[in-house]
C-alpha positions in Angstrom: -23.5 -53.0 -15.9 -23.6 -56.8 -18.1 -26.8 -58.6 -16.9 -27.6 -62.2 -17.7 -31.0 -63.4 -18.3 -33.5 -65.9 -15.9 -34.0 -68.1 -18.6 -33.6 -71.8 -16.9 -33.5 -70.6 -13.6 -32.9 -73.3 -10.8 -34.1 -73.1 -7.9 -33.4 -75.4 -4.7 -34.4 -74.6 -0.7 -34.1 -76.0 2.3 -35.0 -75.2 6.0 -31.9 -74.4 8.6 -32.7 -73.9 11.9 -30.3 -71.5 13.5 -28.4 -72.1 17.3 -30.1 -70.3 20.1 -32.4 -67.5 20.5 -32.9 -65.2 16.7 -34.7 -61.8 16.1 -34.4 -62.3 12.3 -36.6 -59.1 11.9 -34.2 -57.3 14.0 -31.4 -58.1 12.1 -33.0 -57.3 8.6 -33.9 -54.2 10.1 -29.9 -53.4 10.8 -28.9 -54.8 7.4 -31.3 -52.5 5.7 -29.8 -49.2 7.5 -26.6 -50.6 7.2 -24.3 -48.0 4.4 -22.1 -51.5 2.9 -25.4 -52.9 2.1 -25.6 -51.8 -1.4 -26.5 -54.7 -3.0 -29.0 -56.5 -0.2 -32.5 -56.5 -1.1 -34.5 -56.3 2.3 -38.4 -56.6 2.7 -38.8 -55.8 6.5 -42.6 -56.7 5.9 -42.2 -60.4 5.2 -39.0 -60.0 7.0 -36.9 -62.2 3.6 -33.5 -61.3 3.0 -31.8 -61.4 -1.2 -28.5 -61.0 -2.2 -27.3 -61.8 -5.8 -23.3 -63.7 -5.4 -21.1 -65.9 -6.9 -20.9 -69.5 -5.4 -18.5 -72.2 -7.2 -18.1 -70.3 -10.2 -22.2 -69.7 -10.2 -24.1 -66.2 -10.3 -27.3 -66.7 -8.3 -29.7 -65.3 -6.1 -29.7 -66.4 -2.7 -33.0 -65.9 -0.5 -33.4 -66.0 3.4 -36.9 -65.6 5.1 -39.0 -67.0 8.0 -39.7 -70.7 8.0 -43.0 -72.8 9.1 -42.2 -72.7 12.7 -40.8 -69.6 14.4 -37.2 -71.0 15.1 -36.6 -72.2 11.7 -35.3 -70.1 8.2 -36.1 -71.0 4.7 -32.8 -70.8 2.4 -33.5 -70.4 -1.1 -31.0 -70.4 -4.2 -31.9 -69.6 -7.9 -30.0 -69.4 -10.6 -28.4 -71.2 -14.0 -27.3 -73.9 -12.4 -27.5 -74.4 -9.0 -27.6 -77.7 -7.5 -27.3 -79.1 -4.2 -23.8 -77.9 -3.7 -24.9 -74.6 -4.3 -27.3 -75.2 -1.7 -24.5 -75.8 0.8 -22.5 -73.0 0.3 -25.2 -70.4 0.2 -26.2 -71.9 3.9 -22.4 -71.1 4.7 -22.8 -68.1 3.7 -26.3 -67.3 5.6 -24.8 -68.8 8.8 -21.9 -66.8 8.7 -23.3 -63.4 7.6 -26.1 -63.5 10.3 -23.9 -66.0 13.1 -26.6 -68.4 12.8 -24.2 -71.3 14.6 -23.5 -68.9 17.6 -25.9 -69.1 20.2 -25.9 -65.1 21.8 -26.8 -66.3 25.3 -23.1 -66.4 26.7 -22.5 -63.3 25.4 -25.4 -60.9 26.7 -24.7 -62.8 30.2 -21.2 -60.6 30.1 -23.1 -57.8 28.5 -25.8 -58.0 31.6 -23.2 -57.4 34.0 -21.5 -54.4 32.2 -22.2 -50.7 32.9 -21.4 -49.7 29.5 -23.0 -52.8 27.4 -25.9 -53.2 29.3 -28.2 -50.5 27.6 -27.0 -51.2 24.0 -27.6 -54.9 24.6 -30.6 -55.3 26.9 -33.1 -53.9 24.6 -32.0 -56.5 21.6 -32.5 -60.1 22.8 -31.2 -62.4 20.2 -29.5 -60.0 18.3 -26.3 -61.2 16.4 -23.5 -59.5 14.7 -24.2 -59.5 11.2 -21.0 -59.2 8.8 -20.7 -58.9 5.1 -21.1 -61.5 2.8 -18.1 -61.8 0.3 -14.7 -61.4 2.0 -13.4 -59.5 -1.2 -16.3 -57.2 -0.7 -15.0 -56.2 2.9 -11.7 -56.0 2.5 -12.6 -53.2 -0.8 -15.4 -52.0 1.4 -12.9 -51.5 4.6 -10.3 -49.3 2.0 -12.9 -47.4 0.6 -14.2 -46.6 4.0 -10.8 -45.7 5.4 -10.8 -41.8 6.1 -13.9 -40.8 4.3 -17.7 -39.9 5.4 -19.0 -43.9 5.1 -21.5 -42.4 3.3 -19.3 -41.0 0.1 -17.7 -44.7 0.5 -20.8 -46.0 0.0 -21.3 -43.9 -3.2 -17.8 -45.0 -4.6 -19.1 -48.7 -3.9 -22.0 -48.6 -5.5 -20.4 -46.8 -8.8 -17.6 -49.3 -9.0 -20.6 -52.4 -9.2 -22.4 -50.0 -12.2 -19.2 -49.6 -13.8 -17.3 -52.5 -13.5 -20.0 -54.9 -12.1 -22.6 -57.2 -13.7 -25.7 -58.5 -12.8 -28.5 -61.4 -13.1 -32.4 -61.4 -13.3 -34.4 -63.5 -11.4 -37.9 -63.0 -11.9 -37.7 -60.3 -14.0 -35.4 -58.3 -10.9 -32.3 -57.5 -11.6 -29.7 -58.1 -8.5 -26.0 -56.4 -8.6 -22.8 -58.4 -8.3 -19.7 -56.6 -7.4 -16.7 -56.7 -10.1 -14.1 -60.0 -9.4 -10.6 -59.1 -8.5 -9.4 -60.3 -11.6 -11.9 -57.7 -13.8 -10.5 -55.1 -11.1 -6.8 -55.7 -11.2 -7.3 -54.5 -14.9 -8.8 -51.7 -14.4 -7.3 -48.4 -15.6 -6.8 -45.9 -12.9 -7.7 -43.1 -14.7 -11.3 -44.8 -14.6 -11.9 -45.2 -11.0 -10.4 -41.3 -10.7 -13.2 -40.3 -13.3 -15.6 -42.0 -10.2 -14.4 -39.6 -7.2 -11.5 -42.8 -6.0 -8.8 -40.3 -5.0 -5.3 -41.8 -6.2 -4.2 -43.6 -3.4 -7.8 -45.8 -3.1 -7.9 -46.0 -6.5 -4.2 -47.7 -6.7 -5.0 -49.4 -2.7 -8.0 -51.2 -4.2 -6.3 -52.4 -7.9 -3.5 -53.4 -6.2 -5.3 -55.7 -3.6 -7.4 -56.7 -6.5 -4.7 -58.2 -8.4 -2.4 -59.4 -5.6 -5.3 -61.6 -5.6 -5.9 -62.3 -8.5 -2.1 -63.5 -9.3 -3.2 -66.0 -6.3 -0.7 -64.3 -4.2 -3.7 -64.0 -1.3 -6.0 -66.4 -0.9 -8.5 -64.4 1.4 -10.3 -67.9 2.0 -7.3 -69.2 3.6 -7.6 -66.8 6.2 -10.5 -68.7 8.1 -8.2 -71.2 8.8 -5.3 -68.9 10.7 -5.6 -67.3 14.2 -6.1 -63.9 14.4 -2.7 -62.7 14.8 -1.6 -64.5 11.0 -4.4 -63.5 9.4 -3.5 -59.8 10.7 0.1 -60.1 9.9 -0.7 -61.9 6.3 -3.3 -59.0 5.7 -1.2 -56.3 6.8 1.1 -56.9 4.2 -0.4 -55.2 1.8 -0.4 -51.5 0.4 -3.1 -49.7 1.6 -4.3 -52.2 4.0 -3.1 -51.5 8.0 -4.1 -52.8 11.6 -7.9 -51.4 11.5 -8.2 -52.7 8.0 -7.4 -56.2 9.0 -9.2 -56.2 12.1 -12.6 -54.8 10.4 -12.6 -57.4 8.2 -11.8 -60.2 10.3 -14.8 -59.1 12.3 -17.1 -57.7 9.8 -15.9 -60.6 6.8 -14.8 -63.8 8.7 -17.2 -62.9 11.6 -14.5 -63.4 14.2 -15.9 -63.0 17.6 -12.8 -61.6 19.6 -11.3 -59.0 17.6 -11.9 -54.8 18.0 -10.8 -52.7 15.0 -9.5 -50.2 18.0 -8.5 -47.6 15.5 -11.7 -46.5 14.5 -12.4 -43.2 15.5 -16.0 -43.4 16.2 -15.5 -46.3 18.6 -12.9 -44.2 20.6 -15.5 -41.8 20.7 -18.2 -43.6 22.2 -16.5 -46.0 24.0 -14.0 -43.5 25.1 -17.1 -41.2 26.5 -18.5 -43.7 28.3 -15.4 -45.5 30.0 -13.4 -41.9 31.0 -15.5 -39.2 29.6 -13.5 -38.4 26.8 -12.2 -39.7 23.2 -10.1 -42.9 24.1 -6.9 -43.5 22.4 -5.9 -46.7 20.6 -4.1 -48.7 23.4 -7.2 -47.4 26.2 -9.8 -48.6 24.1 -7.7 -52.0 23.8 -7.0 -51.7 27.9 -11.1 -51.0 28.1 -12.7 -54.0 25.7 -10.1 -56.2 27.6 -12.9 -57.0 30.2 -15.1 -58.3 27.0 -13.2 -60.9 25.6 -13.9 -63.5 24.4 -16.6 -61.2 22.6 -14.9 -58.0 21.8 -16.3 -58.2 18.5 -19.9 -58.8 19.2 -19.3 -55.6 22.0 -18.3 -53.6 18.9 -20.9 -54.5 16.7 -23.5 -53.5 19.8 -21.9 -50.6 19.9 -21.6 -49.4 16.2 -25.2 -50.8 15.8 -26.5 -48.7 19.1 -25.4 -45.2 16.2 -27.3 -47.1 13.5 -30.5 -47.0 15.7 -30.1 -43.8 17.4 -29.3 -45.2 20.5 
């Protein structure tokens, strides 16, 4: 993995102050369980969040930790470079990863009066979904989960950032950057095979690499479309079906109404608790009905309520 050097390191900050009720520590605490974080660098003790990424055409290191008062953030970025406009899009970022602009209170008043959400949201007050930070990272983190222990994907992750990645030092650390589609799309395929990528992920995750890398997506674009369009415009591609699309319209663009209803461990446990049984795909889409407009943030309670043993 290429690493560039802190020499002339900027560095700007700036306090944010995020909508309703946050348990920032909480949330660290989930991102640092959580198998896609491979490249977050949590410090539950001063509860500050790092992740190295690429913001207008800039490799820095963006910081989030407790501010001066306890309903405030500090948002730090550091890097060759960066400049106010850096500033702004790392604060995107930070408010969409952690849902800093949705306030959870209309949400855990529908949990409160739900049988099965109650105990998986009750005991997390201020809890938010938390998604992943780089849209191309969950779209090749959603193929390289598909029909694999989530663990194995995360090894195959983190061996495509030391083989294909680079990285940048801040303070004498050194933070990981996953590859760009464009370094991707020219991968050989015999190299990713030499990783453990069976042949069809190896040839799902070049080819979405250089569909967008030819420009032919535009996975930004996709904020702008309802859910249904983004689906359909995601679904087009090889290797990439309904669950795909729907994981990473909830765990990328941090849609709040969507349920990736083929996932098998959500029929599971939402399936036990609604009928006592494994739901199919249409029941579990018949049972999450009654949690709209929040189906998302219902799934995220309920993947997160595995995460910490619940």
């Amino acid at each position: 993995m290429a690493s560039d050097g802190d020499e002339q390191t900027d560095r700007l900050e700036r306090e944010i102050l995020p909508a309703g009720a946050l348990d920032f520590p909480l949330a660290l605490a989930y991102v640092h369980g959580w198998t896609a974080s491979t490249q977050e660098r949590v410090d539950l003790e001063t509860a500050t969040w790092r992740r190295a990424l690429t913001l207008d055409g800039r490799d820095v290191l963006v910081t989030l930790s407790p501010g001066p008062t306890p309903d405030t953030l500090v948002l730090e970025v550091a890097g060759k470079g960066a400049c106010t406009q850096t500033l702004d899009a790392a604060e995107r970022v930070v408010r969409r990863v952690f849902a800093l602009d949705a306030d959870p209170a209309p949400f855990e008043a529908l949990a409160a009066g739900d049988d099965i959400l109650t105990p998986l949201v009750a005991p997390y007050p201020g809890m938010r979904p938390v998604v992943i930070p780089d849209l191309y990272e969950t779209l090749i983190w959603a193929i390289l989960g598909q029909q694999i222990n989530v663990g194995f994907a995360r090894r195959l992750k983190e061996r495509l950032v030391e083989t294909a990645g680079h990285s940048i030092e801040i303070d004498g650390a050194s933070y990981p950057l996953l590859p760009r589609p464009e370094e991707v799309a020219e991968i050989d395929p015999a190299a990713l095979l030499a990783l453990q990528f069976s042949r069809q992920k190896a040839a799902y995750v070049i080819g979405v690499s250089q569909e967008i890398a030819a420009g032919r997506l535009d996975l930004n674009a996709l904020a702008s479309l309802p859910d249904d369009e983004a689906i359909a415009e995601l679904i087009r591609l090889r290797g990439v079906g309904r669950w795909t699309a729907e994981y990473l319209l909830m765990r990328g663009l941090g849609r709040t109404d969507v349920i990736p209803a083929g996932d098998v461990s959500l029929q599971l446990l939402i399936g036990t608790a609604a009928l006592g049984r494994r739901a199919n795909e249409a029941e579990l889409r018949e049972i999450a009905d009654r949690w709209r407009p929040w189906r998302a943030w219902a799934t995220f309670f309920v993947w997160m309520s595995r995460q910490f043993g619940g």
